[in-house]
FISE-351208 format. One record per residue: residue number from 1; residue in one letter; x, y, z of N, C-alpha, C in turn. Coordinates in nm, 4 decimals. Layout:
  num  residu    n_east   n_north      n_up   ca_east  ca_north     ca_up    c_east   c_north      c_up
  NUM       A         X         Y         Z         X         Y         Z         X         Y         Z
...
! end
This chain:
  num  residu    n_east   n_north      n_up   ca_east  ca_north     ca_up    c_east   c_north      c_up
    1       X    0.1325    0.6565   -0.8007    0.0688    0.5351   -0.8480   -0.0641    0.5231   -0.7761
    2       X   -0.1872    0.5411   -0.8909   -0.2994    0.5044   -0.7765   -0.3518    0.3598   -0.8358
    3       X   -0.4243    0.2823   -0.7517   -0.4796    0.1633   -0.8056   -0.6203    0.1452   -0.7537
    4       X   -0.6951    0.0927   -0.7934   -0.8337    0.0847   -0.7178   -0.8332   -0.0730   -0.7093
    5       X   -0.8605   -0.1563   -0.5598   -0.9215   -0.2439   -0.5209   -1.0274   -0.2737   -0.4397
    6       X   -1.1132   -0.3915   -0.5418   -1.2216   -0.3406   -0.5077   -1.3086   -0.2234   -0.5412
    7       X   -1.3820   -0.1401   -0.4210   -1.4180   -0.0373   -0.4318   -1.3149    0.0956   -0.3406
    8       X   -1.1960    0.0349   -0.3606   -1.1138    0.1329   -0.2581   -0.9785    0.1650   -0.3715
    9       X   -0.9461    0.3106   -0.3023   -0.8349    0.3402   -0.3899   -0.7334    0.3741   -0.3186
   10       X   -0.6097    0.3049   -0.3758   -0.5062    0.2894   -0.3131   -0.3582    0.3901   -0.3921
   11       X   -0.2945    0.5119   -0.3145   -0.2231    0.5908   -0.3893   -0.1040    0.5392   -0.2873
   12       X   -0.0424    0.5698   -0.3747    0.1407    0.5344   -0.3610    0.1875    0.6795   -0.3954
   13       X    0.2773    0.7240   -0.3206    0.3327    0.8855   -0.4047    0.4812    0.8685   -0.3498
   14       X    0.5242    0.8144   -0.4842    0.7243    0.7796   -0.3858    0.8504    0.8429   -0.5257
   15       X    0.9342    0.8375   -0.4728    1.0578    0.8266   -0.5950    1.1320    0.6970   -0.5904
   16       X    1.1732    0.7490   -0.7515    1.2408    0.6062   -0.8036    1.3929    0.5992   -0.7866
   17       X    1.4704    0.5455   -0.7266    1.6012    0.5709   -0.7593    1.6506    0.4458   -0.8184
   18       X    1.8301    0.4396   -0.9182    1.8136    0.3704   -0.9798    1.9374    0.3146   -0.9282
   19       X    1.9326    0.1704   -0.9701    2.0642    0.1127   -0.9379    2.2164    0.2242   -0.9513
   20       X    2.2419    0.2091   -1.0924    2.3215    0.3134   -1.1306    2.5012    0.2638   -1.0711
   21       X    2.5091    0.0804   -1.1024    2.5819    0.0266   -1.0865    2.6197    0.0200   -0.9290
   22       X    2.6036    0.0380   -0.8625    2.5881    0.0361   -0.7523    2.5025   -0.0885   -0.6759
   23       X    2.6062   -0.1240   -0.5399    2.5584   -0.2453   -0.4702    2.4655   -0.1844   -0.3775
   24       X    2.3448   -0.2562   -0.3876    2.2125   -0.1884   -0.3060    2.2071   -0.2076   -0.1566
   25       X    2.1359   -0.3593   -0.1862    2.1434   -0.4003   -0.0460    2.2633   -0.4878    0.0502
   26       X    2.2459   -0.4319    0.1840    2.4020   -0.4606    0.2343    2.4777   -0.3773    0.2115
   27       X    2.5219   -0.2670    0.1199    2.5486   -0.1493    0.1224    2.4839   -0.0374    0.0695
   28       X    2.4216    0.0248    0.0029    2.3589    0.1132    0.0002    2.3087    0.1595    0.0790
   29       X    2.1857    0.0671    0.1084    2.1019    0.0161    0.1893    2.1364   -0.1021    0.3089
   30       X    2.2111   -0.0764    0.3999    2.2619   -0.1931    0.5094    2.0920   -0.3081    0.5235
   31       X    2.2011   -0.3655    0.5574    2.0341   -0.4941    0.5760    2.0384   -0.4364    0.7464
   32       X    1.9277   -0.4642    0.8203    1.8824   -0.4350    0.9231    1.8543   -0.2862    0.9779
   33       X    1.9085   -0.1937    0.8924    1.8956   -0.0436    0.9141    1.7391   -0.0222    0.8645
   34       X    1.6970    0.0928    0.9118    1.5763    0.1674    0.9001    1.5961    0.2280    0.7481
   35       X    1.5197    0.2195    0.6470    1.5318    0.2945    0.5226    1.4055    0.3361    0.5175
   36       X    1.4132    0.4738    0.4255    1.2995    0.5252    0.3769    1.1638    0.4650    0.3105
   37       X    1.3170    0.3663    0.1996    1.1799    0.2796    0.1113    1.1587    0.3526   -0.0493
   38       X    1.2604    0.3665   -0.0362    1.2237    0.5335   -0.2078    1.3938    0.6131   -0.1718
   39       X    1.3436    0.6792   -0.2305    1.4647    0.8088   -0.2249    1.3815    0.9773   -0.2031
   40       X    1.4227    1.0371   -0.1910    1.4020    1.1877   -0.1454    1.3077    1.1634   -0.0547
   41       X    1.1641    1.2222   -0.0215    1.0926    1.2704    0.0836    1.0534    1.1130    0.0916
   42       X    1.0113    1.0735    0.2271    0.9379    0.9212    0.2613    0.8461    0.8628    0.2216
   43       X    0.8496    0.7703    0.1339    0.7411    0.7043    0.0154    0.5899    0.7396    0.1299
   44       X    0.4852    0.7036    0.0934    0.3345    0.7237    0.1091    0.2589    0.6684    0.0962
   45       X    0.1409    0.5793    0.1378    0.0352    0.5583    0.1178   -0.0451    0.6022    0.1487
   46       X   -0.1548    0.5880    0.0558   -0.3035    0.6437    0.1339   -0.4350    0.5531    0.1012
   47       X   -0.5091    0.5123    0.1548   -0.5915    0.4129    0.1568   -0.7369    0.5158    0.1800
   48       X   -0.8578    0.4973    0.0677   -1.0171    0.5957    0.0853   -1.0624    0.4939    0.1778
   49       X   -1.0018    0.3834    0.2054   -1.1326    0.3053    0.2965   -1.0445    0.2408    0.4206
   50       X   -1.0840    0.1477    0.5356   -1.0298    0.0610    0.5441   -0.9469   -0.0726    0.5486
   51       X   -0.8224   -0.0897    0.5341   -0.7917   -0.1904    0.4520   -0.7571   -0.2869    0.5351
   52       X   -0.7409   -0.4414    0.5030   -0.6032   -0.5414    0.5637   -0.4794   -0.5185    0.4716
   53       X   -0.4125   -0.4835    0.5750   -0.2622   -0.4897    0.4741   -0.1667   -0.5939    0.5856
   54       X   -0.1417   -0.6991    0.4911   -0.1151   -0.7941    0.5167   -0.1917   -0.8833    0.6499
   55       X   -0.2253   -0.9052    0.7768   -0.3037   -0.9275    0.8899   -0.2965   -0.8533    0.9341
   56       X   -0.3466   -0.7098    0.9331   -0.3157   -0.6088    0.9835   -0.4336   -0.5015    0.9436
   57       X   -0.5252   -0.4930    1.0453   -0.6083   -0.3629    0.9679   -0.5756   -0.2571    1.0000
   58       X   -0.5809   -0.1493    0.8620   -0.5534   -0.0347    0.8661   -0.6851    0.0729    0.8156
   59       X   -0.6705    0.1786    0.8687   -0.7845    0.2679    0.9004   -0.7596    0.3292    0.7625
   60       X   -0.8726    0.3966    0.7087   -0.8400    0.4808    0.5742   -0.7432    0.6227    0.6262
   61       X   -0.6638    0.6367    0.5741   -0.5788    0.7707    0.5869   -0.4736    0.7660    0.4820
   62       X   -0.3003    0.8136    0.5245   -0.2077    0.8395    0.4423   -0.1223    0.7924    0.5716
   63       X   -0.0359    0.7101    0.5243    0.0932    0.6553    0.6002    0.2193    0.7075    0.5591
   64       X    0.3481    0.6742    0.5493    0.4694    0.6850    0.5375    0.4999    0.5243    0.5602
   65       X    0.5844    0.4611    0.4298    0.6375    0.3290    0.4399    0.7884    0.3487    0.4856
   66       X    0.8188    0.2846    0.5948    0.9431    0.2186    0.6204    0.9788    0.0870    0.5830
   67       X    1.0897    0.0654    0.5673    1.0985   -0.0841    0.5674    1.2590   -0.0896    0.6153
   68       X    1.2789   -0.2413    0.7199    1.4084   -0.2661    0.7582    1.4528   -0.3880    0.6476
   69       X    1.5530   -0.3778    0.5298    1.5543   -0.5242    0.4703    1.6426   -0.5966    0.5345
   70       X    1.6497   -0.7319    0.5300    1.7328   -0.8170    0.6104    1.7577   -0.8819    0.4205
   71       X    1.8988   -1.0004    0.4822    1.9045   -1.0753    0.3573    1.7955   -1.1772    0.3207
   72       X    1.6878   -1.2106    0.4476    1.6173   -1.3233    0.3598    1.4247   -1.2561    0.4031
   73       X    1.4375   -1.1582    0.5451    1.2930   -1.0982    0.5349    1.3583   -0.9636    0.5368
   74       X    1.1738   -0.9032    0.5394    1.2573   -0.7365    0.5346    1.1038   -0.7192    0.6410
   75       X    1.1187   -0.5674    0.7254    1.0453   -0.5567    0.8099    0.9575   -0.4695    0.7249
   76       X    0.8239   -0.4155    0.7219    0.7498   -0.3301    0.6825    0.7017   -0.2594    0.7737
   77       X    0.7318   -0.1386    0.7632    0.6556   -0.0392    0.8878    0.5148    0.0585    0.8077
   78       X    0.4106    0.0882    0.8665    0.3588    0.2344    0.8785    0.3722    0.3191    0.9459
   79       X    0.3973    0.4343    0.8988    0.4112    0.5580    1.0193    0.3018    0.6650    1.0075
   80       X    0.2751    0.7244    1.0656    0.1673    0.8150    1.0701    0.2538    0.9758    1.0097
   81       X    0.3941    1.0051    1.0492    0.4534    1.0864    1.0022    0.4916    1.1051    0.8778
   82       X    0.4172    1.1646    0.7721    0.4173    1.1403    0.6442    0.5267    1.2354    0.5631
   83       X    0.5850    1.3263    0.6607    0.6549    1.4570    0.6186    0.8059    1.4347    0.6228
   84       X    0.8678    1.3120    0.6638    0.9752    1.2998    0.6707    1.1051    1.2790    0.5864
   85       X    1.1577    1.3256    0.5446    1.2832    1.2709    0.4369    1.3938    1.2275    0.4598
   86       X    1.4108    1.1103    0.4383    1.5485    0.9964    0.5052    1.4213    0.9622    0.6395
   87       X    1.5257    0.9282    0.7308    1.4866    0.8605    0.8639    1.5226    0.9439    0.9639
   88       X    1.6130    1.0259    0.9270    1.5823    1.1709    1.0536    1.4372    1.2102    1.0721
   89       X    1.4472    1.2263    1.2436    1.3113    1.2631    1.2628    1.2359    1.1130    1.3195
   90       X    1.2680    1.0082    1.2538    1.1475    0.8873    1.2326    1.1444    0.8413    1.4187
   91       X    1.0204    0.8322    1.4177    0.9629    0.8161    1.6052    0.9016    0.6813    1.5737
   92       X    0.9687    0.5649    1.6108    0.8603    0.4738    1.6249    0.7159    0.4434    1.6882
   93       X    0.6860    0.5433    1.7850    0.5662    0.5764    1.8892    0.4987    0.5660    1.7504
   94       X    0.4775    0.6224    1.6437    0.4426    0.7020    1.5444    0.3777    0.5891    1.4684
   95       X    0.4407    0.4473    1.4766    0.4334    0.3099    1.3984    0.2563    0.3280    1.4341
   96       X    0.1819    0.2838    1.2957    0.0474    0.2374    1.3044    0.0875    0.0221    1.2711
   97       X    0.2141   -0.0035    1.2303    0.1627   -0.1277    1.1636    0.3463   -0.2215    1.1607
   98       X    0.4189   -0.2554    1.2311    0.5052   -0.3206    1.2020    0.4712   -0.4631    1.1193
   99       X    0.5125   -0.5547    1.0167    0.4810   -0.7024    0.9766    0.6330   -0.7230    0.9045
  100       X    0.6708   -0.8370    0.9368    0.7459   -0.8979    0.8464    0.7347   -1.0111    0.7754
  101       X    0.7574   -0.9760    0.6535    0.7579   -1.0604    0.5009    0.8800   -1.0610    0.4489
  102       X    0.8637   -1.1834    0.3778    0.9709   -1.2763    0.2788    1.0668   -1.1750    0.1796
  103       X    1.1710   -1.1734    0.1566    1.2266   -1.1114    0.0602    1.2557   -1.2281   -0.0700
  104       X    1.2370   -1.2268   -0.1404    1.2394   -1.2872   -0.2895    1.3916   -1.2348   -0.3542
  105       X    1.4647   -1.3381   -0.4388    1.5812   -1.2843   -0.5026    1.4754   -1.2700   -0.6468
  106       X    1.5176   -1.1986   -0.7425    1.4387   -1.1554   -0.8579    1.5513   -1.1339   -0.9266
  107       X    1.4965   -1.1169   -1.0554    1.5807   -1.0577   -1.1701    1.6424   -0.9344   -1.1242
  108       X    1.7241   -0.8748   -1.1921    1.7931   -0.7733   -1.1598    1.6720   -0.5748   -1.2156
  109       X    1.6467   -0.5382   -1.1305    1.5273   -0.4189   -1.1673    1.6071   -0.2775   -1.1459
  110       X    1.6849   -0.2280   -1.3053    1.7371   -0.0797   -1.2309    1.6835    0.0057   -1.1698
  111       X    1.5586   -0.0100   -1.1628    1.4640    0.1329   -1.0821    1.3726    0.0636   -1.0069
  112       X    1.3964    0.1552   -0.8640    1.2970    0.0861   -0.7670    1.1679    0.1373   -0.8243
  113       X    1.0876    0.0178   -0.7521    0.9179    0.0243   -0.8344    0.8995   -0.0337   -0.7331
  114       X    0.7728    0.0156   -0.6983    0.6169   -0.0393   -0.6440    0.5193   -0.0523   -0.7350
  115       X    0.4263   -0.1844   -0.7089    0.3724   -0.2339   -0.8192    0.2629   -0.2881   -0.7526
  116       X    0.1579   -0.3120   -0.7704    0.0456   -0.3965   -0.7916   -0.0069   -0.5031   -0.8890
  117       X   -0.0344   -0.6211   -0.8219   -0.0321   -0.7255   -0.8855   -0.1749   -0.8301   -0.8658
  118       X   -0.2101   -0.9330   -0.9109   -0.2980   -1.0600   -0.8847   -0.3830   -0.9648   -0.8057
  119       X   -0.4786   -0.8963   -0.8753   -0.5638   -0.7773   -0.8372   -0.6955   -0.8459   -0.8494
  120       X   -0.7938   -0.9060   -0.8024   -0.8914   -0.9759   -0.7817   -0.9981   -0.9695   -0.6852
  121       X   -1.1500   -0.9076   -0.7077   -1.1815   -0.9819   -0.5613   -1.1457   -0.9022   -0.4021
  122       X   -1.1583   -0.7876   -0.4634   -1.1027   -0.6902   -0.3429   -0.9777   -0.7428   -0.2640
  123       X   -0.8598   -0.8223   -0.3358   -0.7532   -0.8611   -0.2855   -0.6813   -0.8209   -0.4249
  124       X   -0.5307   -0.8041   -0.3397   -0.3897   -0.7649   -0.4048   -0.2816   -0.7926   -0.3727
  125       X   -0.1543   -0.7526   -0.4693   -0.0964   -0.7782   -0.4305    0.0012   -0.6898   -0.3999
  126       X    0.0816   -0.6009   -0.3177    0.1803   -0.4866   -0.3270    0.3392   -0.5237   -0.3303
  127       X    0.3484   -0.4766   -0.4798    0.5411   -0.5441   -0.4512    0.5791   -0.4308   -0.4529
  128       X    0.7259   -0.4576   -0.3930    0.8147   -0.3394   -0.3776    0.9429   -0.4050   -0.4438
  129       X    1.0290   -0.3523   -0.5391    1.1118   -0.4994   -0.6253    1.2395   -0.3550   -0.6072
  130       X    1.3324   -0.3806   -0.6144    1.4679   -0.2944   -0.6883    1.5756   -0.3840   -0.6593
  131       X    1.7032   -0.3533   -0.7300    1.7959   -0.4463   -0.7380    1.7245   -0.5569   -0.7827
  132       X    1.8043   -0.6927   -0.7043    1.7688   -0.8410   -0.6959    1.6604   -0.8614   -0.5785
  133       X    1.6188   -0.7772   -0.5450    1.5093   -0.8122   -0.4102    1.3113   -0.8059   -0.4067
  134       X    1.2361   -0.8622   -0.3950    1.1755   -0.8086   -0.3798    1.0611   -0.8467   -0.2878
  135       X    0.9445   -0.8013   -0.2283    0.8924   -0.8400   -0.1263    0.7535   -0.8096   -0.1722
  136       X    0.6446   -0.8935   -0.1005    0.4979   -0.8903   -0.1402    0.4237   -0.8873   -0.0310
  137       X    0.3294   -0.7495   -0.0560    0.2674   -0.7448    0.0688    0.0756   -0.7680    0.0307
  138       X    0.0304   -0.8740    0.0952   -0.1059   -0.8948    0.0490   -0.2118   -0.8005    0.0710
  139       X   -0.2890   -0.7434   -0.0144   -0.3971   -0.6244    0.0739   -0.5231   -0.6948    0.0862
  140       X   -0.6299   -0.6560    0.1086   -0.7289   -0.7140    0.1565   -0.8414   -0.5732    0.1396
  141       X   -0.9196   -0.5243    0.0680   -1.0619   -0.4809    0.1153   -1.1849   -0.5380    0.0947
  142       X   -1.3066   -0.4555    0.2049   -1.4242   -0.5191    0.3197   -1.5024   -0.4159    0.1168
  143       X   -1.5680   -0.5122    0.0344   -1.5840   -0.4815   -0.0879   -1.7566   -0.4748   -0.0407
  144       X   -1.8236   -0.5623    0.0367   -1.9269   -0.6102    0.0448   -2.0203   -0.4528    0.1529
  145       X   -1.9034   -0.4365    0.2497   -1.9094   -0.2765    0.3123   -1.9430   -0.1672    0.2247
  146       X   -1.8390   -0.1505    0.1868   -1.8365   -0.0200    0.0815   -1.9631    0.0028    0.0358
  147       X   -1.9642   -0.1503   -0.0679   -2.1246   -0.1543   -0.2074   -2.2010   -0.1308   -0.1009
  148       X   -2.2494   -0.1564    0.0326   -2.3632   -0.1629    0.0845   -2.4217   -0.0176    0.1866
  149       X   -2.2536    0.0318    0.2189   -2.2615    0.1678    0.2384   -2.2780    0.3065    0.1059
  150       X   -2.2797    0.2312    0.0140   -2.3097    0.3099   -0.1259   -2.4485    0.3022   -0.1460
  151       X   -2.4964    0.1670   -0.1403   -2.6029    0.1532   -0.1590   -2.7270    0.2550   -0.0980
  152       X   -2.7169    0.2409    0.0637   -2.7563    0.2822    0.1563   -2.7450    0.4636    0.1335
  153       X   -2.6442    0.5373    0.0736   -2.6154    0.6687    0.0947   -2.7277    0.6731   -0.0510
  154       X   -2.6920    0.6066   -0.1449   -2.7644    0.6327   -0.3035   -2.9178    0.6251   -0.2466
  155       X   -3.0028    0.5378   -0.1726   -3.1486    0.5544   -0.1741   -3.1753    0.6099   -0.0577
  156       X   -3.1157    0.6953   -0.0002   -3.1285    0.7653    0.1210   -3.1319    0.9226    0.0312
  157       X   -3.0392    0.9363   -0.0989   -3.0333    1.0512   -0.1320   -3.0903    1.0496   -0.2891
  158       X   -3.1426    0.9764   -0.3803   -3.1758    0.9376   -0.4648   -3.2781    1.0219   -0.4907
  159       X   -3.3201    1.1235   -0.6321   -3.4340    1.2216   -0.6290   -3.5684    1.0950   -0.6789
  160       X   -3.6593    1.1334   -0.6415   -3.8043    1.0831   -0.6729   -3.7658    0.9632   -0.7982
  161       X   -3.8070    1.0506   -0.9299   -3.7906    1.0023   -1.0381   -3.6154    0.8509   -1.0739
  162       X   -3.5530    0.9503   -0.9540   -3.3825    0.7854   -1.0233   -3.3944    0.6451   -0.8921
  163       X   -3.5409    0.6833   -0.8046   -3.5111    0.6086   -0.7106   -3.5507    0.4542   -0.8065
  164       X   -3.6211    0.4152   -0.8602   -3.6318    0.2897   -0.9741   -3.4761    0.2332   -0.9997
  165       X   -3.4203    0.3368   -1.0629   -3.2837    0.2990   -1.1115   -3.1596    0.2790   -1.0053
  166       X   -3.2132    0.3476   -0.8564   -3.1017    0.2787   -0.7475   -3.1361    0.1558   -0.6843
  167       X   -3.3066    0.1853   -0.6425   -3.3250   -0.0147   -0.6865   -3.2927   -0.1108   -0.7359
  168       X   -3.3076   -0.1041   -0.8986   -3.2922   -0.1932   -0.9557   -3.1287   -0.2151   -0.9454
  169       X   -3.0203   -0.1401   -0.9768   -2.8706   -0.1323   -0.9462   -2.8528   -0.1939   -0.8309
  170       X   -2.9269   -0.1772   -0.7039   -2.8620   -0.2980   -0.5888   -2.9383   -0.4015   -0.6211
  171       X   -3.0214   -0.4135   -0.6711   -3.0446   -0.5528   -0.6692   -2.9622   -0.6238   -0.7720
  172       X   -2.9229   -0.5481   -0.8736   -2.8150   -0.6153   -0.9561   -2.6908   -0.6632   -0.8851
  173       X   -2.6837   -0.5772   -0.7649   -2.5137   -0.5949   -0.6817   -2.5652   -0.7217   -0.6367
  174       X   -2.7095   -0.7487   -0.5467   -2.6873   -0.8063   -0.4508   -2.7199   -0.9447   -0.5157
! end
């Protein structure tokens, strides 16, 4: 899943697993245990810029999502160890980002999904929904950075003849 906010792009690279009649959380998934967050290799993010994810700034790279769910919050981790499958292996040293957020009861969702939502304004929204659960994590990108570090690279490298047209384009931004 990639999404662009703002001027930043945001990839998700996870699996879906599906209910498949089966009780999720609390058993599947124990509430307070360490989970992957997905099924097979450890879900992923990767962020081209700097982001806030949730009060929390994060550097542009590729993470690994953990999450601990509880019955009413669930914990959200980043890890820097992106290679891991299950939670064998998982080093908390490794954490770039612990936060905990609200868990939501929801409609019933047979396949876990990550989703993006109320996308506005270099702000978002990141759900993570399966079963009856689901949780929202707010993002945040620096939009005003980016355009102005674009700006700056475009008339620094702009040939003779297109420098008119990178002018006039920031002054349209600004």
């Amino acid at each position: 899943l990639t999404q662009r906010v703002g001027l930043t792009d945001i990839t998700v690279d996870y699996s879906r697993p599906g209910v498949k009649d089966r009780e999720i959380f609390g058993d599947l998934v124990p509430f307070e245990n360490l989970w992957r967050t997905g099924a097979n290799k450890a879900t992923a993010i990767s962020f081209n810029t700097p982001v806030m994810f949730g009060e929390n700034k994060v550097e542009a790279g590729t993470y690994s999502i953990f999450t601990i769910p509880g019955e009413s919050t669930w914990v959200i981790i980043l890890n820097k160890n992106t290679e891991l499958w299950g939670t064998d292996g998982y080093d908390e040293e490794m954490d770039v980002l612990r936060m905990e957020v609200a868990a939501m009861d929801v409609k019933m969702t047979e396949t876990f999904t990550i989703d993006f939502q109320n996308i506005m304004d270099g702000k978002a929204e990141m759900l993570i929904t399966w079963a009856n659960q689901q949780v929202s994590i707010p993002l945040e990108v620096d939009v005003a950075a980016k355009a102005k570090a674009n700006i700056e690279v475009a008339l620094r490298t702009a040939e003779k003849e297109d420098l008119w047209r990178v002018n006039r384009n920031a002054a349209v931004y600004y």
